[in-house]
N, C-alpha and C positions, 0 to 999 in steps of 0.2 A: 933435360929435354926428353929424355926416356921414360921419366918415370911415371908409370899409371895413374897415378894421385891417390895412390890407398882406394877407399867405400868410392871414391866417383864412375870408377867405372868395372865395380864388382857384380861380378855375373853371381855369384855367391849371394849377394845380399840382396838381387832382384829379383832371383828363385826364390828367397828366404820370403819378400815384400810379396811374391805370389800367391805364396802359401798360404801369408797370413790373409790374405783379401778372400780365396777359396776358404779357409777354415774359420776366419770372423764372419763374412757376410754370406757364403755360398756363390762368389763372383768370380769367374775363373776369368786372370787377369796373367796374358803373356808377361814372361820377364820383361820382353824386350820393348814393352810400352811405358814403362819405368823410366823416368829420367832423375837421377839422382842430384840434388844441388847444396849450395851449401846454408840452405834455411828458408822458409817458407814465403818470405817476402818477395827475393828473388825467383822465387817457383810462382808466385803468383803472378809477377809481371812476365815470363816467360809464359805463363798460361795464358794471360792477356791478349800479348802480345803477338801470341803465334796464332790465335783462335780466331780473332777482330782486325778490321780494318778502319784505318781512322778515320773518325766522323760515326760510326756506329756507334747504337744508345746500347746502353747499358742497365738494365734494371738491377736496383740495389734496395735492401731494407731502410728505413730509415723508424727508430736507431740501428743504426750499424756502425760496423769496425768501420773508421775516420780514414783510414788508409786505404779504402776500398775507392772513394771518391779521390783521392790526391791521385791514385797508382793511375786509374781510371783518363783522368785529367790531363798527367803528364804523358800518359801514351796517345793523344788526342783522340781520345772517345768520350761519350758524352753520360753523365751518370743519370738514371731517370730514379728517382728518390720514391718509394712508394711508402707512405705513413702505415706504418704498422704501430695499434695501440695493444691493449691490455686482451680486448677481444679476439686479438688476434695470435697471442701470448710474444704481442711484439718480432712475430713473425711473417714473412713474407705466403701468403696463400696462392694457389692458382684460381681462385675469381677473383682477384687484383693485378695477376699477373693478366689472366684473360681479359681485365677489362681496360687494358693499354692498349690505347688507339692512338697513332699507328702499332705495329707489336715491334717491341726495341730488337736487335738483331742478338741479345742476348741477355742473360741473368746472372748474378753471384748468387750462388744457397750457402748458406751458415748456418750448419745444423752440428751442434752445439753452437751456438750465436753467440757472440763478441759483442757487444759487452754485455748483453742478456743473460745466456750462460742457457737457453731455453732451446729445446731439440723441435724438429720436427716431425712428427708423428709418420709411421709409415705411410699410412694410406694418403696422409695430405702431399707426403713426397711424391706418390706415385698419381696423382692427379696434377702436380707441376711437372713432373715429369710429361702427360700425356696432352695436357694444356702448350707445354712445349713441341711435342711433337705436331700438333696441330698447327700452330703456329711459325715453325721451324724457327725456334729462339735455340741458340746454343747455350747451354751449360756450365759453367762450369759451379763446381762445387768444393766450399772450402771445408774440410774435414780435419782439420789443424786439434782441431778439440777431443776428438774421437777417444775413448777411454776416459775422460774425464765428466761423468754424469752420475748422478746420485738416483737417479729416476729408471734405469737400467740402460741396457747397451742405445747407441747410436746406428743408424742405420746410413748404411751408404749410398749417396745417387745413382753407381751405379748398378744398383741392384732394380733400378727403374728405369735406368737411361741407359743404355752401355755404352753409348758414343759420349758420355759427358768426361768433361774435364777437372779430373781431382789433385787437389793440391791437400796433400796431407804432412803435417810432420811427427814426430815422435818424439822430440824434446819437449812439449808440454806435460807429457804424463811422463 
């Protein structure tokens, strides 16, 4: 009944997680906005969760992570699927995201994308990012993948958005 549960609720290791956001991306990220859980699934549906209210659309890629629509589903929000082909390196753009009429009350970004494996370019981040803020679509952005690119580093949403919601983990790489 006392016991802290080890890394869940280490102040040590959400300094550590600040540092590394200031020294990876140049994003200076309080410990204390750090929520630590025990695997990315469940941080996703807490990002959902706590971000949307139910009956709110949801923009999503389409290909995209399969779980992005079930997670979506079972918290009653609504996935709005945007076809992303080859043109688009099977990524979500902000003229697709702008040209959703009505605009969904929010986005998933997958940058390293699942099951693509394809980044999003800085400057197109930071055009969904601004196409967001126009819009006031909230964020959240899945960075699960981050470390794992052949093409060089990943860039983080929010180094565009600072109000966006990151779900990262560290067990992929």
């Amino acid at each position: 009944d006392t016991d802290p549960m080890g890394y869940w609720e280490s102040p040590a290791l959400k300094a550590r997680l600040a540092r590394h956001y200031l020294d990876t991306y140049g994003v200076k990220v309080e410990p204390e906005q750090f929520v630590l859980m025990c695997g990315a699934s469940p941080a996703l549906t807490l990002a959902l969760s706590s971000t949307f209210s139910a009956g709110d659309r949801i923009a999503v890629a389409r290909p995209g992570y399969v779980a992005y629509r079930n997670t979506l589903r079972a918290l009653h929000l609504t996935p709005v699927e945007i076809s992303c082909g080859p043109e688009s390196r099977f990524q979500l753009t902000a003229a697709a995201l702008a040209a959703l009429d009505p605009a969904p009350q929010g986005v998933i970004v997958a940058s390293p994308a699942n099951p693509t494996g394809t980044i999003i370019k800085a400057a197109e981040l930071a055009a969904i990012a601004e196409v967001c803020r126009e819009r006031d679509i909230k964020i959240v952005s899945d960075e699960i993948y981050h470390g794992l690119s052949y093409v060089g580093p990943a860039h983080s949403m929010l180094e565009f958005a600072p109000k966006a919601v990151v779900v990262n983990s560290f067990s992929k790489y």
